[in-house]
C-alpha positions as CSV (number, residue, x, y, z in Angstrom):
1,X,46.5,-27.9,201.1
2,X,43.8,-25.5,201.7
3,X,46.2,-22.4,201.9
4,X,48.4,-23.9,198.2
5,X,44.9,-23.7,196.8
6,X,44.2,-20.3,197.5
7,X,47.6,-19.2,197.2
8,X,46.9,-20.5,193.5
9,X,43.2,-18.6,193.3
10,X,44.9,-15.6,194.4
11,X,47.8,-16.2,191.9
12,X,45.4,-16.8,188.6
13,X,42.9,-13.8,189.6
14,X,46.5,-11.8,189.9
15,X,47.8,-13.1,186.4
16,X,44.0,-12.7,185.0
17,X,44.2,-9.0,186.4
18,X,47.7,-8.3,184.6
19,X,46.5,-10.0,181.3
20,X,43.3,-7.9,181.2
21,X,45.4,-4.8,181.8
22,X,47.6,-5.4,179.3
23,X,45.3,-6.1,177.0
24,X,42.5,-3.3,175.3
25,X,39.0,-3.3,176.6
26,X,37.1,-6.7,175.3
27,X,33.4,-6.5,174.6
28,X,31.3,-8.7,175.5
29,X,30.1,-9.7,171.7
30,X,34.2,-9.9,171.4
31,X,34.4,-12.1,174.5
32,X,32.0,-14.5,173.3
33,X,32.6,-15.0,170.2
34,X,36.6,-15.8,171.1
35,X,35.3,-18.0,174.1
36,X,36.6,-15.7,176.7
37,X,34.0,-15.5,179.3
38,X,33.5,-19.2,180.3
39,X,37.1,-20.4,179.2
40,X,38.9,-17.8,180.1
41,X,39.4,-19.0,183.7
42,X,40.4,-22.7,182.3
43,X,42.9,-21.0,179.8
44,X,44.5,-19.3,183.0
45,X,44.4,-22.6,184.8
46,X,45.9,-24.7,182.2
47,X,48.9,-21.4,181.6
48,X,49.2,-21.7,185.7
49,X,50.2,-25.9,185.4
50,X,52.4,-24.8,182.3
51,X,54.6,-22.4,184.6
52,X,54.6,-24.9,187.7
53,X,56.0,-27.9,185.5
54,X,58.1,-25.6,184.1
55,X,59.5,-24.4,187.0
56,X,60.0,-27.8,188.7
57,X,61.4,-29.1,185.3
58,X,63.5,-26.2,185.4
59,X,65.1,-27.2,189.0
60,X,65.5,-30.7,187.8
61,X,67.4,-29.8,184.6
62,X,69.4,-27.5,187.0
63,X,70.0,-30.6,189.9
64,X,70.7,-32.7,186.8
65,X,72.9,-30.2,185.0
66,X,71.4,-31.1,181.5
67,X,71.0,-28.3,179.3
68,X,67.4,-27.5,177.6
69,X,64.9,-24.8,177.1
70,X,61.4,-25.0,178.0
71,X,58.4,-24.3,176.0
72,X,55.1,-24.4,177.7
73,X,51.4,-23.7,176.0
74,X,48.1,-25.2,176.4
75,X,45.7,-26.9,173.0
76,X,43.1,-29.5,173.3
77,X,42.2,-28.6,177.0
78,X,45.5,-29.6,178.2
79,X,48.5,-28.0,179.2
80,X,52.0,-28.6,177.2
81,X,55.5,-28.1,178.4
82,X,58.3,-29.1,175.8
83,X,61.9,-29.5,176.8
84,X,64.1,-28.7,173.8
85,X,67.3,-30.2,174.0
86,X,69.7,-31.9,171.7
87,X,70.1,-34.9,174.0
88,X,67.7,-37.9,174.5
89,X,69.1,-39.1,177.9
90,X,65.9,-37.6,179.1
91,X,63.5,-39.7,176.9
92,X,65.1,-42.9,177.6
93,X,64.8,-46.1,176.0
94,X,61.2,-46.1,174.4
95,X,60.2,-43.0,176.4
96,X,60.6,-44.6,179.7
97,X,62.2,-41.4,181.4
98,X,59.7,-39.4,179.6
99,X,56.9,-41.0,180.7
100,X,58.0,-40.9,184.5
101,X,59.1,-36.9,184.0
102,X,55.8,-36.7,183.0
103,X,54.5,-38.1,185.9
104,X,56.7,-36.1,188.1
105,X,55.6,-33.2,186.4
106,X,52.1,-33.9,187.2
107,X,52.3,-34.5,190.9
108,X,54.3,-31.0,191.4
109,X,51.3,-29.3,189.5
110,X,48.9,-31.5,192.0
111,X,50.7,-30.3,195.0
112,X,50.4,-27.0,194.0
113,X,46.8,-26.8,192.7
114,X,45.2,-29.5,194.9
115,X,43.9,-30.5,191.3
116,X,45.0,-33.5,188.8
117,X,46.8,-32.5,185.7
118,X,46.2,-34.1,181.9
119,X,49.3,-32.5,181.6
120,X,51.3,-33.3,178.6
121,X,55.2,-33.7,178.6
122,X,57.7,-33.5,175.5
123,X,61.3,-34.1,175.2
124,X,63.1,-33.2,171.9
125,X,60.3,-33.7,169.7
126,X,60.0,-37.1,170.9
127,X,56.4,-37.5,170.9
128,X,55.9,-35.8,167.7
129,X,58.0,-38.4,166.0
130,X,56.3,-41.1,167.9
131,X,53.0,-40.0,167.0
132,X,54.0,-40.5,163.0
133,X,55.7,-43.9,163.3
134,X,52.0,-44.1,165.2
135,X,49.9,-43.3,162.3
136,X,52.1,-45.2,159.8
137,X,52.0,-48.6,161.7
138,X,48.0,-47.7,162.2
139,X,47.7,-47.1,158.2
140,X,49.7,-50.4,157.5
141,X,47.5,-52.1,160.0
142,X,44.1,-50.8,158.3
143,X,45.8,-51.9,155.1
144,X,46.4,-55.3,156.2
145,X,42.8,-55.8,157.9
146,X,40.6,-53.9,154.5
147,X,42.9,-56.6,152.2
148,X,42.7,-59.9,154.5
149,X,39.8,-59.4,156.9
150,X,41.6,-60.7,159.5
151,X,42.0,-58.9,163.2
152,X,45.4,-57.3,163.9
153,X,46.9,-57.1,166.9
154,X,49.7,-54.6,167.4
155,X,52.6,-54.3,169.9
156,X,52.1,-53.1,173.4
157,X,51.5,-49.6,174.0
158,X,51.2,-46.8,176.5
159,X,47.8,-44.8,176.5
160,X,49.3,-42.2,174.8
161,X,50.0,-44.2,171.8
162,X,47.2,-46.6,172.1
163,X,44.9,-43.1,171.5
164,X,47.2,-42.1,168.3
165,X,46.4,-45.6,166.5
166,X,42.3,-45.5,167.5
167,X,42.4,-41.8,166.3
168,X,43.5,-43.4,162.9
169,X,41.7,-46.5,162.4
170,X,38.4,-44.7,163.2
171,X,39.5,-42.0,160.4
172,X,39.9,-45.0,158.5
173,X,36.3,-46.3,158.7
174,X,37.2,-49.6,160.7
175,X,36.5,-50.2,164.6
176,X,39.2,-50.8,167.2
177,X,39.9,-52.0,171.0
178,X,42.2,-52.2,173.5
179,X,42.9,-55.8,174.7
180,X,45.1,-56.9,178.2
181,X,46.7,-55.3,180.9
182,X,49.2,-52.6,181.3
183,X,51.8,-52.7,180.7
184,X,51.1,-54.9,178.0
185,X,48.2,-53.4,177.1
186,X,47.6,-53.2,173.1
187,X,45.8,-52.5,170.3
188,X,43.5,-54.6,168.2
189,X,42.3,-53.8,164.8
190,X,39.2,-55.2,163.6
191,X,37.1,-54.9,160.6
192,X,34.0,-53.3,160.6
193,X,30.7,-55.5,161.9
């Protein structure tokens, strides 16, 4: 584990190296004021989980013989790989497959690193048109609790979703809480206290 670990410190510096080269000179006034010095080496860790969940996504598309391109790019302190296909067999039914690609995806970057990954997975824009059917059922729910007063409590969700909803309920001005156990963990809505 010790040696995948400094393989992987040797790798970055090398990338690092190549990017800097590439690049013209960066002051330091430059540097700080595009959060280079202290994030640079997190932007090169979160590119290095991109490229080894794309690679092992990569073989498994291959083993699989699906057809789909891979995107990869890091926002929000977290790496991002996006397969771009015209087939849903790898979302399955309510992003079941998804959600264990994901997974998978994680542990290859683990066994590489020796670190955990936030990493997040997409599969033909699936999560983006999650996330709006998110926020619509979130505004609906707001729109029921402002009118009656009453708590609502919404379907079962993953943690992924369960964040979309209190991202818009708080934007809303109302207060809301997770209730049960995965995985029929879910979201309540209340009104404010």
């Amino acid at each position: 584990m010790a040696q995948v670990s400094e393989q992987t410190e040797v790798l970055a510096e090398e990338t690092a190296s190549e990017e800097a080269a590439s690049k013209e000179p960066v002051s330091a006034e430059t540097a700080s004021e595009e959060g280079l010095e202290g994030g640079s080496k997190r932007v090169v860790a979160l590119e290095n989980e991109g490229e080894i969940a794309a690679d092992y996504l990569e073989e498994l598309l291959d083993i699989a013989d699906l057809d789909g391109d891979i995107d990869t790019y890091s926002e929000g302190g977290r790496a991002h790989v996006s397969i771009v296909t015209q087939t849903d067999e790898l979302v399955g039914r309510d992003g079941e497959v998804l959600e264990a690609l994901q997974e998978l995806a994680r542990l290859a970057v683990m066994t590489e690193t020796g670190h955990r990954s936030r990493l997040m997975l997409d599969v033909a824009g699936y999560r983006d048109k999650r996330r709006k059917v998110l926020q619509d059922l979130a505004q609906d729910a707001v729109a029921a609790v402002k009118e009656s007063g009453e708590a609502v409590r919404l379907a079962p969700m993953n943690p992924f979703e369960r964040k979309i909803v209190h991202d818009v309920v708080a934007a809303a001005g109302l207060v809301s809480e997770s209730e049960g156990e995965e995985p029929q963990r879910r979201v309540v809505v209340l009104a404010k206290s």
